[in-house]
C-alpha positions in Angstrom: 102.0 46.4 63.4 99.6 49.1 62.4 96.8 47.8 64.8 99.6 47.9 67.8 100.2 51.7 66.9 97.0 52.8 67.1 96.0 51.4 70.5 98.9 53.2 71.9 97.9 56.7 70.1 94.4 55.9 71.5 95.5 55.0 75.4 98.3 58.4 75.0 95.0 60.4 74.1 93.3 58.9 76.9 95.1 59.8 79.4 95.8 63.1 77.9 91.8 64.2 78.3 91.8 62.1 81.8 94.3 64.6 83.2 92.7 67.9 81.4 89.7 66.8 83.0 91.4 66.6 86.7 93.4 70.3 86.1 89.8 71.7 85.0 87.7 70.3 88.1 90.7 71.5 90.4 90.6 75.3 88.1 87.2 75.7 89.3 87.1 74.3 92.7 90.3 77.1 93.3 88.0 79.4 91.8 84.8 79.1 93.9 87.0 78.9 97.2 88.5 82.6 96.2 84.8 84.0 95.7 83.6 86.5 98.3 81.5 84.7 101.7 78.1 86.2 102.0 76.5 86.7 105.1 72.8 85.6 106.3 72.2 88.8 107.6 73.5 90.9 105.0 70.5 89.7 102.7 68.2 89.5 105.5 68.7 93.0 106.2 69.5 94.7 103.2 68.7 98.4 102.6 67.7 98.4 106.7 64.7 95.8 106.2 64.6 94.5 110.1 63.3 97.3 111.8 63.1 97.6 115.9 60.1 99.4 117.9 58.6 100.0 121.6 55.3 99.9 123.0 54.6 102.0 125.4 51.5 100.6 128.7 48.7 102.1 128.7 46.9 100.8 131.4 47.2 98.1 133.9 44.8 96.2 136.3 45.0 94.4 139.2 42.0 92.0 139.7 41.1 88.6 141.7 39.6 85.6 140.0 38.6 82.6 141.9 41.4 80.8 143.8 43.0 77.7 142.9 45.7 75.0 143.8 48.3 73.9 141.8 47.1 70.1 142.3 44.2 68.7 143.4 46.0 65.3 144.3 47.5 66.3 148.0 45.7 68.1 150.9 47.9 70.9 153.0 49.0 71.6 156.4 51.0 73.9 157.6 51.7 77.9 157.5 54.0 78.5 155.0 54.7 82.2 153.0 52.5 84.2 154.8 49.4 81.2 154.0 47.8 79.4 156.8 46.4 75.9 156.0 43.5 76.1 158.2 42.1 72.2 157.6 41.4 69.3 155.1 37.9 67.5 154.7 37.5 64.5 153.4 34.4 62.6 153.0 34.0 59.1 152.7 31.6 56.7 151.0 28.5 55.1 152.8 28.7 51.9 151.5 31.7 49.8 152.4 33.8 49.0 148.9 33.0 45.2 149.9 30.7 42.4 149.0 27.7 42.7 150.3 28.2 45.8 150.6 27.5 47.0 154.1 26.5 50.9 155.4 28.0 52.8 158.1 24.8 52.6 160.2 24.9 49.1 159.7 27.6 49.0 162.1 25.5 49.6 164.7 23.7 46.6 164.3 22.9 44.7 167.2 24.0 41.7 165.2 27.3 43.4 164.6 30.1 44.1 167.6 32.9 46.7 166.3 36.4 45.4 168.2 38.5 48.3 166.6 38.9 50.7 163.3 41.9 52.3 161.5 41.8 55.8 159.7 44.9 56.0 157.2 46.2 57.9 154.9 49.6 58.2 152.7 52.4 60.6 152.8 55.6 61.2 150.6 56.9 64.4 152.5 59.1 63.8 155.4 58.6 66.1 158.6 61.2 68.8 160.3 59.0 70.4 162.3 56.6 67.9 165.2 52.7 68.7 165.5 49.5 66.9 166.3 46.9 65.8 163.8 43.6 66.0 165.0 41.0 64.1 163.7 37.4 65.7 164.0 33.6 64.4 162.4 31.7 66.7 160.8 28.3 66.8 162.8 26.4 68.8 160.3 22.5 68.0 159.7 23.7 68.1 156.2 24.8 65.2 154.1 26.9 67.3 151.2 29.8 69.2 152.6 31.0 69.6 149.3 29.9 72.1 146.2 29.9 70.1 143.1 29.7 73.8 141.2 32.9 76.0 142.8 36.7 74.9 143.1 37.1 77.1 146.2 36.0 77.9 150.0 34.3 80.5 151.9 32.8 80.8 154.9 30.0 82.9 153.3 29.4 79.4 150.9 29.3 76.6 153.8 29.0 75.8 157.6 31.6 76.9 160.1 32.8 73.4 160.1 35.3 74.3 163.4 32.3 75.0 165.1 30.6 72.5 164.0 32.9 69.1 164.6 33.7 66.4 167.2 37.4 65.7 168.2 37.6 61.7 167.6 41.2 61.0 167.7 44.5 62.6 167.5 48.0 61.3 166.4 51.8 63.1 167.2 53.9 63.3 164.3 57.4 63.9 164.2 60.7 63.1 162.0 60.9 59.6 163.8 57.6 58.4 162.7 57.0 60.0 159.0 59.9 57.9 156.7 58.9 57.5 153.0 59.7 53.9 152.5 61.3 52.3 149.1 57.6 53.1 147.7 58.3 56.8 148.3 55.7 57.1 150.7 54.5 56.3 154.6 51.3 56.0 156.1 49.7 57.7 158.9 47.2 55.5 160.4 45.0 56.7 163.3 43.8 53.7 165.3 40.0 53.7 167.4 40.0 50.9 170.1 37.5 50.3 172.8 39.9 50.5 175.6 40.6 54.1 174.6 37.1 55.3 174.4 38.0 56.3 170.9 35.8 53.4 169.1 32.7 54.9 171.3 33.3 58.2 169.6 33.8 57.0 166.3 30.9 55.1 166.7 28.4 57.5 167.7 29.6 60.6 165.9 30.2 59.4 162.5 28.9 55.5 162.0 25.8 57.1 162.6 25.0 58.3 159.4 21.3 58.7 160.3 21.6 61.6 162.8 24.8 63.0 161.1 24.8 62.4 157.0 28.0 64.1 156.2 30.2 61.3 156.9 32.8 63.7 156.4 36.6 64.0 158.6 38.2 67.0 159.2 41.8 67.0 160.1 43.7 69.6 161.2 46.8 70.5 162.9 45.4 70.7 166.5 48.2 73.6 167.6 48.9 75.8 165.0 52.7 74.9 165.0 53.7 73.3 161.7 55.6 75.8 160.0 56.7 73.8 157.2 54.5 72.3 154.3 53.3 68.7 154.9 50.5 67.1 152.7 49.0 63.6 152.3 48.0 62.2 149.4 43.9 63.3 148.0 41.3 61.1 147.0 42.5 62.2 143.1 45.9 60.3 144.2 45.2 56.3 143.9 46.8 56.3 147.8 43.9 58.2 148.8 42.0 58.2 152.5 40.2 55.0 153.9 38.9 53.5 156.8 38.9 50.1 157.7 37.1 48.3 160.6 37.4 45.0 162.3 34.1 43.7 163.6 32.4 40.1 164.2 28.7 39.2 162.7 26.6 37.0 164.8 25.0 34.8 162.4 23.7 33.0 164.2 23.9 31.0 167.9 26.5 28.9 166.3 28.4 30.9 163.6 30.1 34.1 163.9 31.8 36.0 161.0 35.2 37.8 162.2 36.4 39.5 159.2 36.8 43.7 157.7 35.4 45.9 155.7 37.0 49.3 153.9 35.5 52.7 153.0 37.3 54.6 150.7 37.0 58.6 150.6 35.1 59.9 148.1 35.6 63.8 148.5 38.1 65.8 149.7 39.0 69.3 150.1 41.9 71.6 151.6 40.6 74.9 153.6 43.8 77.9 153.4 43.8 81.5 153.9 45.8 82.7 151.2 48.4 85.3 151.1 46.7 88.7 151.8 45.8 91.2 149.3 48.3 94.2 150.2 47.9 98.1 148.8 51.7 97.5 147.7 50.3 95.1 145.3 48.3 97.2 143.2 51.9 99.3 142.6 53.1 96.3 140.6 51.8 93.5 138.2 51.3 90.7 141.2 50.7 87.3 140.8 49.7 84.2 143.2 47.2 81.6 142.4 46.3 81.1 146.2 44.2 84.5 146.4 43.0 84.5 142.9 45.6 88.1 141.5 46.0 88.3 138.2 47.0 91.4 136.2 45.8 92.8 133.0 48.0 95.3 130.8 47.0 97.8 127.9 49.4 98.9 125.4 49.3 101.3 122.5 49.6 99.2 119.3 48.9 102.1 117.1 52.0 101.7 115.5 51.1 97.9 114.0 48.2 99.7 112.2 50.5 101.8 110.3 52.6 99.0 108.7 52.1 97.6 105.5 50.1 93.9 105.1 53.6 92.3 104.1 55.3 93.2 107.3 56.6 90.4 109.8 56.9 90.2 113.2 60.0 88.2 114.4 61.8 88.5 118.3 59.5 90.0 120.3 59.5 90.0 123.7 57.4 91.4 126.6 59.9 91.9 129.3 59.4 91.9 132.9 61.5 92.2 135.7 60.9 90.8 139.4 60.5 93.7 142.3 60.1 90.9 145.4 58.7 87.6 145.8 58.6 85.1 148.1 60.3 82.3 146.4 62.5 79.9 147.8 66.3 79.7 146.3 65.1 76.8 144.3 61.5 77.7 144.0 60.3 77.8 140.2 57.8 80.1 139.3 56.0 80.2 135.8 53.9 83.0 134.2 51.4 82.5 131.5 50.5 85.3 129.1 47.3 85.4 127.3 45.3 87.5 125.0 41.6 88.5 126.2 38.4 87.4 124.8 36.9 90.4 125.3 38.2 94.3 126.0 38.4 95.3 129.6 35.6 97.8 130.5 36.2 98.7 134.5 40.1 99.4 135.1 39.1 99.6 138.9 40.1 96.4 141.3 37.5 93.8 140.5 36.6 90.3 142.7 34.6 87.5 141.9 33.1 87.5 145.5 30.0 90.2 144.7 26.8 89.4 146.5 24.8 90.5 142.7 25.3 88.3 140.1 25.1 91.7 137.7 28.5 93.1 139.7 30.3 90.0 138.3 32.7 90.6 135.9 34.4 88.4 134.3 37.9 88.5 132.2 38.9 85.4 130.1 41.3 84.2 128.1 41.8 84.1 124.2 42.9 80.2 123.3 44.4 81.7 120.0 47.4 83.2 122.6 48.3 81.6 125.3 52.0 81.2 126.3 54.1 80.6 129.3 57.4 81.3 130.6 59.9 80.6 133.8 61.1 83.2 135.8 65.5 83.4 135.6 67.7 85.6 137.1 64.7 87.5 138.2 63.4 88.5 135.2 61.6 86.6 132.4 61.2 87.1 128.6 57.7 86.0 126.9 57.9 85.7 123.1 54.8 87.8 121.8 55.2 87.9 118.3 52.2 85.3 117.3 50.3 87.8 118.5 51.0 91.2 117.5 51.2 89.4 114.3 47.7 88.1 114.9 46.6 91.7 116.2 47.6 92.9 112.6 46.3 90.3 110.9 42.8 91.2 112.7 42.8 87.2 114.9 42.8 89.4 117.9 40.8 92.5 118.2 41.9 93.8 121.6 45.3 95.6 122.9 45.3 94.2 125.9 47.3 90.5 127.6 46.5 89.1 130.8 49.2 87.6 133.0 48.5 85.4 135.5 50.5 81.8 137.8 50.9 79.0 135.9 48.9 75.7 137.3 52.2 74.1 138.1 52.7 76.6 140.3 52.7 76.6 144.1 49.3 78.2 145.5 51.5 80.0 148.2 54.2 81.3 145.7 53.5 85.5 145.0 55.3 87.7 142.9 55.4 91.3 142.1 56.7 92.3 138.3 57.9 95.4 137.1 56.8 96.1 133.1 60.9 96.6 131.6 59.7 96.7 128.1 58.2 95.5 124.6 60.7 94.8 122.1 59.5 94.7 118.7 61.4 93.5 115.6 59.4 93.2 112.3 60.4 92.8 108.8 59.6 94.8 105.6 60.0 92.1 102.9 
């Protein structure tokens, strides 16, 4: 009987502590619920630690580098914003991608009879506007077209190749005949035939390799009226240019070979005047990767060297606003800011097309900053803080960024920016 009484003091005293315990754990969790919320930014800026500055331009420059398309894998036709495509070259191997491998001149064999040819290349545009391609052969004395050292065209650098061509073929074009297929893309084939006199030309003018190395096509919109944007794919796309040529080899008396051969296009290259260089451009900071502007801007940082070591940078923007542009509705336009390598000496306009080596001066970028930002709602906001922190931290040594059009971009797409500000937000710790 004794035993049975204590078990049941022991279980009462059980529960007794079991339900302190749940009044206590409820106590406190009241408690810490009734305590006061505190807010991020109340610590973060405590005693007025986030501070806000401007910085006001110095200086600004407008300068040309060397021009450059967006992509290398399409060739252009076409006027479009104030840019005339002028024509496309494209030079193809001399061997044929068969084996035996046979030449062009070998062609002309007396062993060989040529019954027809194909020239075609590959689209994905479609077409609003109809023109005429015109096919032409290069009939330079010279068997490289092509400048395995610069990324852009002249006329100072090479032949007048206009002047310097034979018309072999052309082709109409229109809506009808350009449809993309399932693949996304069309071809554009230019046929030679004997019956046309075509083949003769093709034949004599470029087969010929001998008396005219270049082996190089130009096409080019034979009137001038495509005013629209229509490319074909390069030699960088795998749908690049080729040739391909039907022909029968007399063995012998009593065996003839009737077969094909394909030449692929090893070079290629689009000719465009750019958008001009206008005095209303130098009012602005203007961009467009077709003619090579950039713009360089100084500002006075003479405020970072004042702060303290332990200061931060955080949120700060250069901001630009857009004064005109030619973009389209849904056009995108991205501009990449950069630090410089090394301090800008001349202020004055400057172009990489100087006659003396010694007049050549060149601007480039610092890899430690380079950012880039889209364009929206005409203006655009480019975090800088990486490097006015890296200005004060000595990584960059010069007050100056260079803004320039992103790769992506179109070469035929300019813009004109207005300098709104430099917002500055640092930190005392």
């Amino acid at each position: 009987m004794k035993l049975k009484k204590l078990l049941r003091r022991f279980n009462s005293m059980k529960k007794i502590f079991e339900n302190f315990n749940k009044i206590l754990i409820t106590i406190i969790f009241l408690t810490s619920c009734s305590e006061e919320t505190i807010l991020y930014d109340e610590i973060e800026n405590r005693e007025g630690t986030i501070k806000t500055a401007s910085l006001p331009q110095i200086n600004n420059k407008l300068f040309q580098s060397f021009p450059s398309f967006s992509s290398n894998s399409k060739l252009h036709f076409g006027n479009v914003k104030d840019s005339e495509n002028l024509f496309s070259l494209v030079q193809m191997t001399l061997f044929s991608g068969n084996i035996p491998p046979i030449s062009l001149v070998d062609l002309l064999a007396d062993s060989i009879q040529v019954d027809s040819a194909m020239v075609f290349f590959q689209t994905s545009d479609s077409l609003q506007t109809d023109f005429t391609l015109g096919l032409y052969s290069v009939i330079a004395d010279d068997d490289s077209v092509f400048s395995d050292s610069l990324n852009y065209y002249t006329k100072d650098n090479f032949i007048d190749f206009e002047n310097n061509s034979m018309l072999l073929n052309t082709l109409d074009l229109s809506s009808e005949i350009i449809v993309p297929d399932t693949t996304g893309l069309d071809s554009i084939k230019i046929m030679f035939e004997a019956d046309s006199g075509s083949l003769d030309l093709l034949k004599e003018y470029f087969f010929d390799s001998d008396t005219y190395p270049a082996r190089t096509f130009m096409l080019k919109d034979e009137n001038g009226s495509l005013n629209e944007l229509f490319t074909i794919e390069s030699n960088e796309s795998s749908n690049g240019p080729k040739m391909r040529v039907w022909f029968k080899a007399f063995v012998d008396e009593e065996t003839t070979l009737d077969t094909f051969i394909t030449f692929f296009s090893q070079s290629d290259i689009s000719v465009f005047s750019p958008p001009a260089i206008e005095e209303d451009d130098f009012n602005f900071i203007s961009l467009n990767s077709g003619s090579g502007l950039r713009s360089v801007i100084e500002f006075d940082l003479g405020i970072i060297d004042t702060l303290s070591r332990n200061e931060l940078f955080k949120n700060s923007n250069l901001i630009l606003d857009v004064e005109n542009s030619n973009l389209n509705e849904d056009d995108e336009f991205y501009i990449i800011v950069s630090a410089l390598q090394d301090s800008v000496q001349n202020w004055g306009f400057s172009t990489p097309f100087v006659e003396n080596e010694e007049d050549l001066e060149t601007i480039s970028s610092d890899a430690n900053f380079i950012i880039s930002r889209k364009i929206e709602d005409n203006q655009v906001r480019i975090p800088i803080q990486a490097f006015l922190q890296g200005y004060k931290n000595g990584l960059f040594q010069h007050n100056e960024l260079m803004l320039y059009s992103a790769p992506v971009n179109s070469p035929f797409d300019k813009v004109r920016l207005n300098l709104n500000a430099i917002e500055v937000m640092y930190v005392e710790p």
